[in-house]
mmCIF file of the C-alpha atoms, coordinates in Angstrom:
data_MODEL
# 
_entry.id   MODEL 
# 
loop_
_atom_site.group_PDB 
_atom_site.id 
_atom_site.type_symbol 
_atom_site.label_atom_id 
_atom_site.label_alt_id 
_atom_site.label_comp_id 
_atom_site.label_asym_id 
_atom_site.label_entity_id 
_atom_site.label_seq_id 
_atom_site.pdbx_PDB_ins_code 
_atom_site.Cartn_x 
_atom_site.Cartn_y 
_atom_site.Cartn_z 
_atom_site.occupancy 
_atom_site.B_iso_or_equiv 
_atom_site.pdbx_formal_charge 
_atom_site.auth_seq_id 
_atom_site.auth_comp_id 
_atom_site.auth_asym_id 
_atom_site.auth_atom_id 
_atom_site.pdbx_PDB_model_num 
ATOM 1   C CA . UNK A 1 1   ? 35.824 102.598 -107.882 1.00 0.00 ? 1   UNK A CA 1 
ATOM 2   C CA . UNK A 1 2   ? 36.172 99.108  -106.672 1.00 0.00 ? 2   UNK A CA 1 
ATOM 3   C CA . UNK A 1 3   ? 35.130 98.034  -103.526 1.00 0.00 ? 3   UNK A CA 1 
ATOM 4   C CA . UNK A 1 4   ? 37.423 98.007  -101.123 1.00 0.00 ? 4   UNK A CA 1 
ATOM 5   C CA . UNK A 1 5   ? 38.029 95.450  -98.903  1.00 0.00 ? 5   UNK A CA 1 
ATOM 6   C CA . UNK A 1 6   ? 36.428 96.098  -94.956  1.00 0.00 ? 6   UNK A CA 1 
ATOM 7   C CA . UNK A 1 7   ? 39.427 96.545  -92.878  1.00 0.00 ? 7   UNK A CA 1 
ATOM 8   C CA . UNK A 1 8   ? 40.759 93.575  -91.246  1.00 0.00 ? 8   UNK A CA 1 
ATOM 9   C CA . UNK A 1 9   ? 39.559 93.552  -87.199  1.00 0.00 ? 9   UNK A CA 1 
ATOM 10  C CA . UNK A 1 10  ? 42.413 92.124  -85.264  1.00 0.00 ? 10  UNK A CA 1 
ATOM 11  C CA . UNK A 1 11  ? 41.203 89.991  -82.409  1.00 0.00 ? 11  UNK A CA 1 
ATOM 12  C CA . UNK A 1 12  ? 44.703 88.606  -80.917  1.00 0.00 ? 12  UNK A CA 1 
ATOM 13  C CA . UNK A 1 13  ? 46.036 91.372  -79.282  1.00 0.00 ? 13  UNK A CA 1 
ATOM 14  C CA . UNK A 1 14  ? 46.500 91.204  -75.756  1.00 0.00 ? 14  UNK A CA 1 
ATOM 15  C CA . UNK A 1 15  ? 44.730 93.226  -73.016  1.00 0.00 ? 15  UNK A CA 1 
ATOM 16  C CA . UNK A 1 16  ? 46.145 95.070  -70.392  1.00 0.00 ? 16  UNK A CA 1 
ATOM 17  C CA . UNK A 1 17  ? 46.760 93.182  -66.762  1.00 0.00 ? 17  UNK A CA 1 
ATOM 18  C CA . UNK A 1 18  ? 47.320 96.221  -64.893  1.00 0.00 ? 18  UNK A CA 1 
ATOM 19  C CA . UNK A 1 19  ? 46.081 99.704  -64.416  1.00 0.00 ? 19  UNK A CA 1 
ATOM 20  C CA . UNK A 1 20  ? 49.502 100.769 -65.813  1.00 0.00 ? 20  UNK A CA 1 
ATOM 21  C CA . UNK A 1 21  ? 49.459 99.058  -68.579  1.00 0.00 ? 21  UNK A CA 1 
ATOM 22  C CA . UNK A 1 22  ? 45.514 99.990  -69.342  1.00 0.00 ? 22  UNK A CA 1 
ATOM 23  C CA . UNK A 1 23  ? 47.023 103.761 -68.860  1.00 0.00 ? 23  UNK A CA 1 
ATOM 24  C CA . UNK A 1 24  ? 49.840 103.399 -71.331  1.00 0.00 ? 24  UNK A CA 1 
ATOM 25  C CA . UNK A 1 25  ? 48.432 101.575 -73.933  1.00 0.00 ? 25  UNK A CA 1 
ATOM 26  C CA . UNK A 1 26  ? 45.471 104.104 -74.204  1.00 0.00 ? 26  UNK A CA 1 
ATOM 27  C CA . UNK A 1 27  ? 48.155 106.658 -74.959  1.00 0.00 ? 27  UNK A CA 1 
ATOM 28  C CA . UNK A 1 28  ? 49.840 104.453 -76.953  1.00 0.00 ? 28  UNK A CA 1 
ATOM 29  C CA . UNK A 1 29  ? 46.300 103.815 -79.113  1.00 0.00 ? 29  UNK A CA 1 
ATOM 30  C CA . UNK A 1 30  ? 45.688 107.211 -79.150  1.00 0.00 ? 30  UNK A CA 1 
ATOM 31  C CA . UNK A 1 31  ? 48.784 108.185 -80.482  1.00 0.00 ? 31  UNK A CA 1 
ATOM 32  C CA . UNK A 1 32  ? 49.380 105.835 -83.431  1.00 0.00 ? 32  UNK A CA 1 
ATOM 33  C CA . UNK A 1 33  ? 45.777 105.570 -84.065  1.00 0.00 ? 33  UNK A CA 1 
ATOM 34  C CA . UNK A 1 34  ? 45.905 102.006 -83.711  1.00 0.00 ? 34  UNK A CA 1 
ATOM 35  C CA . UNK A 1 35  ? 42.537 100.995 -81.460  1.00 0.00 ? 35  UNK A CA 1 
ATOM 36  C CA . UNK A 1 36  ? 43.699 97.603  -82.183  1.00 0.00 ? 36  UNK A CA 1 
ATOM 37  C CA . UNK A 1 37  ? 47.056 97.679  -80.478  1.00 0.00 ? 37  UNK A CA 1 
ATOM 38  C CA . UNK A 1 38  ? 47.853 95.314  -77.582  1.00 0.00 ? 38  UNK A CA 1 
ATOM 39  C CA . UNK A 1 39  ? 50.086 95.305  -74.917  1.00 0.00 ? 39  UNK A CA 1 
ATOM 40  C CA . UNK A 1 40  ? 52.906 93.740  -76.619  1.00 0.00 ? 40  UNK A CA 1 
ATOM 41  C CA . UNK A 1 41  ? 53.279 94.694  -79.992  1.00 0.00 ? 41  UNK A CA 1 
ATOM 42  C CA . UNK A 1 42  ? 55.695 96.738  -80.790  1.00 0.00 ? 42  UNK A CA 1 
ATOM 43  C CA . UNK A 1 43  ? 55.164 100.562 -81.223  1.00 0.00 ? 43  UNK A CA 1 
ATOM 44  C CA . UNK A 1 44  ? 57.516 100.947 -84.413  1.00 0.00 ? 44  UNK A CA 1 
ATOM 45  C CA . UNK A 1 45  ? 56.294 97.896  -85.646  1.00 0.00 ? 45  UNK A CA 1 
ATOM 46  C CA . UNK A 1 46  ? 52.633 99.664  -85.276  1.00 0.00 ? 46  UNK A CA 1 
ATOM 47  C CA . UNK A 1 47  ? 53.836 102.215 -87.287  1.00 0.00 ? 47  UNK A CA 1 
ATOM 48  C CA . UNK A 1 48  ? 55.253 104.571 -84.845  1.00 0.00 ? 48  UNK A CA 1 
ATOM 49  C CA . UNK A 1 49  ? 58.171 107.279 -85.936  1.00 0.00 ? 49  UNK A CA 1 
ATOM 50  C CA . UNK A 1 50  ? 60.338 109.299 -83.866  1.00 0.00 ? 50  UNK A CA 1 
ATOM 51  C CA . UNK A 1 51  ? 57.903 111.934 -83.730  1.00 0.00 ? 51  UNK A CA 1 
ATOM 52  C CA . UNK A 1 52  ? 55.193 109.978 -82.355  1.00 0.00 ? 52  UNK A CA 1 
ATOM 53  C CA . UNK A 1 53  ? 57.698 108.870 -79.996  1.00 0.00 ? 53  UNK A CA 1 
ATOM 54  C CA . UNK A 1 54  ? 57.892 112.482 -78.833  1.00 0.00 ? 54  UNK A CA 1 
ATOM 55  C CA . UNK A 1 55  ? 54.323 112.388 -78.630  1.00 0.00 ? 55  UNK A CA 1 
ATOM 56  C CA . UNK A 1 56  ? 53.738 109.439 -76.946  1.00 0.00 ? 56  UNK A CA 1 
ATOM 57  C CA . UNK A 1 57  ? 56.492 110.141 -74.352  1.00 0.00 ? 57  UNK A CA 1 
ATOM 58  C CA . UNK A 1 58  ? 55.058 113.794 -73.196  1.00 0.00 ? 58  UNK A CA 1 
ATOM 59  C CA . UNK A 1 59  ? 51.226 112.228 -73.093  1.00 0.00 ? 59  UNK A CA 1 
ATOM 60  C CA . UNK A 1 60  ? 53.176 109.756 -70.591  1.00 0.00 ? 60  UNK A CA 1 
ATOM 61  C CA . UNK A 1 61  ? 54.508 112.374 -68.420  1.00 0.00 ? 61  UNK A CA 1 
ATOM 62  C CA . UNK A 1 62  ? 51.728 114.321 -68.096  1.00 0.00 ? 62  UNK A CA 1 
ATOM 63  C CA . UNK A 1 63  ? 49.630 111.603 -66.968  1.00 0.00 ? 63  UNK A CA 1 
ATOM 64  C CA . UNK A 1 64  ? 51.909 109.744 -64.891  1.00 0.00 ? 64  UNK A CA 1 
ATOM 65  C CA . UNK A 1 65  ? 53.630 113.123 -62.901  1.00 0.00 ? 65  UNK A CA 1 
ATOM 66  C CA . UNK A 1 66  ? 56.846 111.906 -63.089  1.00 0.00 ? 66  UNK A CA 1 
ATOM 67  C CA . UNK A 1 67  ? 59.991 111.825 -66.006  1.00 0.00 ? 67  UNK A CA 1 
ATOM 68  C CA . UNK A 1 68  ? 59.898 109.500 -68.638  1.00 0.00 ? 68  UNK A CA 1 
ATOM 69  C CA . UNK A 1 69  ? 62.803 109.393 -70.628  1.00 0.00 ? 69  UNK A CA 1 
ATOM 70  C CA . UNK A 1 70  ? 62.685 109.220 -74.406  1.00 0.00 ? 70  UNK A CA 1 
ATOM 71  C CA . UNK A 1 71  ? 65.282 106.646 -74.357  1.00 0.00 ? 71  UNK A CA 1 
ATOM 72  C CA . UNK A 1 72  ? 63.194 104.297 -72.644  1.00 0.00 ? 72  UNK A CA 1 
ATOM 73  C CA . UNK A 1 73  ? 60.711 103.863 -75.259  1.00 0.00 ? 73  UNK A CA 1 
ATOM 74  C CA . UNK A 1 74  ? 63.863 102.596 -77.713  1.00 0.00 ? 74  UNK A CA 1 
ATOM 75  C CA . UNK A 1 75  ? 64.481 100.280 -74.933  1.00 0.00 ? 75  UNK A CA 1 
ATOM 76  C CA . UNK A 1 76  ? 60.565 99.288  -73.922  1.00 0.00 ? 76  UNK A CA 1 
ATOM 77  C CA . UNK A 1 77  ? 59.192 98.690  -76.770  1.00 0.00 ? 77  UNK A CA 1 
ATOM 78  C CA . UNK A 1 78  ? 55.737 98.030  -76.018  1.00 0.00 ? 78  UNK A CA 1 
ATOM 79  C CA . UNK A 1 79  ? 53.000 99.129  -73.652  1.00 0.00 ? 79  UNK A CA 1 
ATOM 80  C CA . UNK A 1 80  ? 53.966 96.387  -71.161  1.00 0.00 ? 80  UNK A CA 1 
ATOM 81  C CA . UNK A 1 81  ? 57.643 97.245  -71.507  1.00 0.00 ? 81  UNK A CA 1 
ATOM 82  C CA . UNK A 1 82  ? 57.004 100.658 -70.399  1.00 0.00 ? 82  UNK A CA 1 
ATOM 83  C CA . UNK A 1 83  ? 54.234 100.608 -68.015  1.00 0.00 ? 83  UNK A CA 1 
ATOM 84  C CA . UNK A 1 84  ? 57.104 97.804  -66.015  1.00 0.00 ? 84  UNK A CA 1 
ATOM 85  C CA . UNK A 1 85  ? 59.784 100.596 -66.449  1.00 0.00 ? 85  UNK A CA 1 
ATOM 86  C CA . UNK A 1 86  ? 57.627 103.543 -65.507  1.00 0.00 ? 86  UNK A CA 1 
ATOM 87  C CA . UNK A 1 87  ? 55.904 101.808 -62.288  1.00 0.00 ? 87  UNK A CA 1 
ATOM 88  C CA . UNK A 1 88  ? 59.787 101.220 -61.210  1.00 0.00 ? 88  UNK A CA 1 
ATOM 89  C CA . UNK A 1 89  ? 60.784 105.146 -62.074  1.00 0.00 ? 89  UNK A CA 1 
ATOM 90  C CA . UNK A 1 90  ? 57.124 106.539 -60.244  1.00 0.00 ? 90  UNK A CA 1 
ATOM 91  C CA . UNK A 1 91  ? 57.921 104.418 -57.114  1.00 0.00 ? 91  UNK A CA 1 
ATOM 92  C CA . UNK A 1 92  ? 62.205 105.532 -57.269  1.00 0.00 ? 92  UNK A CA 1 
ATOM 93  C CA . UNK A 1 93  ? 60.227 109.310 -56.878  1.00 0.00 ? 93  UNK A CA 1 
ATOM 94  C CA . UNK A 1 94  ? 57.410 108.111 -54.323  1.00 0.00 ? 94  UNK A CA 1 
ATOM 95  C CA . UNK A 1 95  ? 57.188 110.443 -51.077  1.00 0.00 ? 95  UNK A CA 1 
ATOM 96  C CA . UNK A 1 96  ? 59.194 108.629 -48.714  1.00 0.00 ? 96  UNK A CA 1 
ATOM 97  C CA . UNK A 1 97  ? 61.624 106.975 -50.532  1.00 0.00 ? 97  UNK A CA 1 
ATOM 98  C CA . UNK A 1 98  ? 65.500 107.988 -50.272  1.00 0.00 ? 98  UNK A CA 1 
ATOM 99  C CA . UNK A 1 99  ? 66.074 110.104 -52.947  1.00 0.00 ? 99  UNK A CA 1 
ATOM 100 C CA . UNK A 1 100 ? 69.595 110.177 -52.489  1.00 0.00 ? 100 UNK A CA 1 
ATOM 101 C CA . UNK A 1 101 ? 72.327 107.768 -51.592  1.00 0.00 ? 101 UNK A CA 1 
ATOM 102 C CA . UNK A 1 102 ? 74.715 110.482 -49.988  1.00 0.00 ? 102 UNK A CA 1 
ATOM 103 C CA . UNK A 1 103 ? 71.054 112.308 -48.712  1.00 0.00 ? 103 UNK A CA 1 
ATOM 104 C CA . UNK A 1 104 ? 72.832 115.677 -50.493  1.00 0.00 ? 104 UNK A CA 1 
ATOM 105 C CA . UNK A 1 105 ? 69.593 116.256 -52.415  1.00 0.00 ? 105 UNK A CA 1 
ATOM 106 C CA . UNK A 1 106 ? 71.013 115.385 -55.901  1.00 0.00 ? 106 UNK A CA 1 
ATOM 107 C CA . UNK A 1 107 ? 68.925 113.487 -58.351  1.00 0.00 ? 107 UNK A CA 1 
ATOM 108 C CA . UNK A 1 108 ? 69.545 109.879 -58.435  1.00 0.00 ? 108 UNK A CA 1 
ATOM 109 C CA . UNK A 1 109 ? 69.375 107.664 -61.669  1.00 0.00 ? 109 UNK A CA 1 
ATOM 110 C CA . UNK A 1 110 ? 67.083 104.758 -61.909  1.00 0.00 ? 110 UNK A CA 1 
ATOM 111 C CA . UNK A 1 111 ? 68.929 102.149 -64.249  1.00 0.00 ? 111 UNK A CA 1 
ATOM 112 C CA . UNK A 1 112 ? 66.304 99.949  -65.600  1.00 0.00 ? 112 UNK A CA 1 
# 
């Protein structure tokens, strides 16, 4: 067998800013297996499939308490993306903020 090439180390990705994005791009790493990911490449363009994108999105929820929708990830593309979206949906569902307009109790919808 030839020999085969060492793999290529990647030294341009870009480190997290914030503790968010630190948490979500761990996951993200983990997930695709991509130690080499940064926070804003693109987690399809990693290699990332739908089922990943299952995976990644319930690894999100568990460690940030609160919902992450699936959807998002089609529309946050990148561990920057959605550490921005999920700081706004964790702070929509922080103690002491309204959770209703009417005050009825009903779940409200963040639009991000």
């Amino acid at each position: 067998l030839p020999d085969a090439a060492p793999p290529r180390v990647r030294t341009d990705a870009v480190a997290p800013r914030t503790e968010a994005e630190a948490m979500v791009l761990g996951i993200l790493r983990d997930v695709l297996r991509r130690p080499d990911a940064g926070v804003d490449d693109n987690f399809f363009d990693l290699g990332g499939d739908s089922l990943m994108a299952a995976r990644l999105v319930l690894r999100l929820r568990k460690a940030a308490g609160c919902e992450v929708p699936l959807g998002l990830l089609f529309e946050r593309q990148t561990a920057a993306g959605l550490a921005e979206a999920m700081e706004g949906i964790a702070l929509a569902s922080a103690p002491g903020q309204p959770e209703t307009a009417s005050g009825s109790g009903e779940r409200v919808e963040v639009e991000l």
